[in-house]
C-alpha positions in Angstrom: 16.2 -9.8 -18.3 17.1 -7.2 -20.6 16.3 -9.5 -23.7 12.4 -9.7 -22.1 12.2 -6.2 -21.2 13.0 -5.0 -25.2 10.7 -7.2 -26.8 8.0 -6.0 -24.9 8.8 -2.8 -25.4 9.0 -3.7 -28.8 5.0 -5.5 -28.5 4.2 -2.0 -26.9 5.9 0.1 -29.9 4.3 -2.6 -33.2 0.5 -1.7 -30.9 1.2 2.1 -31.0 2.2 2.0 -34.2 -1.2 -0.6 -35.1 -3.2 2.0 -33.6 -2.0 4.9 -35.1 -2.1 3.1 -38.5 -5.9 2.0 -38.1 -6.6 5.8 -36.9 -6.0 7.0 -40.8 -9.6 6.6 -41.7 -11.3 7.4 -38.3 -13.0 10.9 -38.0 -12.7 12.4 -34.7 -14.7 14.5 -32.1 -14.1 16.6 -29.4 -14.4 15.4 -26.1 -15.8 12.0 -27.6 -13.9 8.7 -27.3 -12.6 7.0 -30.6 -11.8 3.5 -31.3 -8.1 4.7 -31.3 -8.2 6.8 -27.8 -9.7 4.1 -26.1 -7.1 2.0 -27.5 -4.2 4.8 -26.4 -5.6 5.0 -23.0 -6.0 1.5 -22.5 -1.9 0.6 -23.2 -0.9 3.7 -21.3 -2.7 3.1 -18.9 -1.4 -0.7 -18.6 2.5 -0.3 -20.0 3.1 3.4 -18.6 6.3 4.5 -20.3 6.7 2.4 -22.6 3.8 3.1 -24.5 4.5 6.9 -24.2 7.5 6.8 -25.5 6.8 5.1 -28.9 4.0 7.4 -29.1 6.2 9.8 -28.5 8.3 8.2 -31.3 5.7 8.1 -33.9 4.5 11.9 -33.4 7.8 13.5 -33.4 9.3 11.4 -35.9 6.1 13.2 -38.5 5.1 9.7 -38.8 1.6 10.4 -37.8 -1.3 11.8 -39.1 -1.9 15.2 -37.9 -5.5 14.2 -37.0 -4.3 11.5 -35.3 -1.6 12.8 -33.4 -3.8 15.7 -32.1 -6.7 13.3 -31.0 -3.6 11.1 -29.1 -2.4 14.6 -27.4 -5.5 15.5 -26.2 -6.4 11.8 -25.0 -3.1 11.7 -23.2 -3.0 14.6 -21.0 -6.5 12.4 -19.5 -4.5 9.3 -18.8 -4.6 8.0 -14.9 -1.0 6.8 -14.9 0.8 8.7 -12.2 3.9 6.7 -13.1 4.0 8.2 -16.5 3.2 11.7 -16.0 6.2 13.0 -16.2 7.3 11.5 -20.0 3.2 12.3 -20.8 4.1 15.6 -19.6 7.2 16.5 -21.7 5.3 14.9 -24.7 2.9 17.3 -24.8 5.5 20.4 -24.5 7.6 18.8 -26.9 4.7 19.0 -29.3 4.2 22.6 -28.8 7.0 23.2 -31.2 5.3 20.9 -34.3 4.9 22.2 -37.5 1.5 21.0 -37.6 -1.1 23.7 -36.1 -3.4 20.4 -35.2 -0.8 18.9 -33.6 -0.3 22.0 -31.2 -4.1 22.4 -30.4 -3.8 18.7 -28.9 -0.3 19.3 -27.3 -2.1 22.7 -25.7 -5.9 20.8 -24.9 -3.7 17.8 -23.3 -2.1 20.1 -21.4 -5.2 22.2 -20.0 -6.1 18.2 -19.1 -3.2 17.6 -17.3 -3.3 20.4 -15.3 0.1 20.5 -14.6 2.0 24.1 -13.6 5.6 23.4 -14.6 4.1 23.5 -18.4 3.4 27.4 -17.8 7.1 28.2 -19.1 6.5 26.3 -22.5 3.5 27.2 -23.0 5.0 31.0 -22.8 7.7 30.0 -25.0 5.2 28.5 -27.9 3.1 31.5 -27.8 5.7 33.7 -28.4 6.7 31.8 -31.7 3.0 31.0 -32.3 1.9 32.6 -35.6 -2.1 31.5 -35.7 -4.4 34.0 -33.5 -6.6 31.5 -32.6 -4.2 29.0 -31.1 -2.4 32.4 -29.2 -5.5 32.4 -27.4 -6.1 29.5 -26.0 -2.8 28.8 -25.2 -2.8 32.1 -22.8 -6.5 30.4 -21.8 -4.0 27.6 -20.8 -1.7 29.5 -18.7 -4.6 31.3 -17.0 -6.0 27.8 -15.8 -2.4 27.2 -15.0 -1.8 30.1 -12.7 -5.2 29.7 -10.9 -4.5 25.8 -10.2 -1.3 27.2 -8.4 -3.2 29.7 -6.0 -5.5 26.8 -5.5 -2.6 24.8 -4.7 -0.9 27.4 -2.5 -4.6 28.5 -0.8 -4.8 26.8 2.0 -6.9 27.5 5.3 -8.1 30.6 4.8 -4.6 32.2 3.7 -2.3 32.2 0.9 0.7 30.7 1.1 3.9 32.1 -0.4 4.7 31.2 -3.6 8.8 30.5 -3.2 
């Protein structure tokens, strides 16, 4: 019933939130699993959309901690969850437009994860507007991975495929 589908989405959202809450005094490191990623990973991996979304919720909202979101972006764009690609997707481009330069460096390195060619356009987009050289650049690093999965995606027996 509707009734049972809300409160669990409502569990889903109070254990994101727990999460992000207990993340406040946790350092992270590149590339190395956290209390708190494990954590992410583990409910997106198990409640897909829902667990997305209040993420979603908490990092667009400026609820989170910069670190914290940025470590959750880059964690996310990992997650094997085919069902929830799509919302993990747009999450990710969304937070190309943060005011938080941390925030965009995971939205961009969860995006080089995911691997994902329909994020070329907002990754254009948000390096137009972007004002820190160092993000400029691997954002266009980004788009170059990008553009190479597609003709690895379109190269096919010897030939390339058209494009359209």
């Amino acid at each position: 019933s509707a009734t049972a589908k809300e409160r669990e989405e409502e569990q889903i959202g109070s254990e994101v939130l727990a999460l992000f809450e207990a993340a406040d005094g946790e350092i992270f490191e590149d590339g190395i699993e956290s209390r708190f990623s494990q954590g992410l990973v583990s409910l997106i991996t198990s409640s897909g959309n829902a667990a997305v979304k209040s993420v979603a919720d908490i990092i667009i909202s400026g609820h989170a901690n910069p670190e914290a979101a940025s470590e959750a972006l880059r964690w996310i764009g990992r997650v094997d969850n085919p069902q929830s690609s799509s919302n993990r997707l747009w999450l990710l481009e969304s937070c190309l437009n943060c005011d938080s330069a941390k925030i965009r460096d995971g939205a961009i390195l969860g995006l080089a994860s995911m691997d994902n060619p329909k994020a070329i356009p907002y990754i254009k987009n948000a390096m137009e507007r972007e004002n820190l050289s160092e993000l400029k650049k691997d954002m266009q690093q980004v788009i170059d991975q990008l553009e190479n999965t597609i003709g690895a995606i379109h190269f096919t027996e010897g030939k390339k495929e058209s494009l359209v």
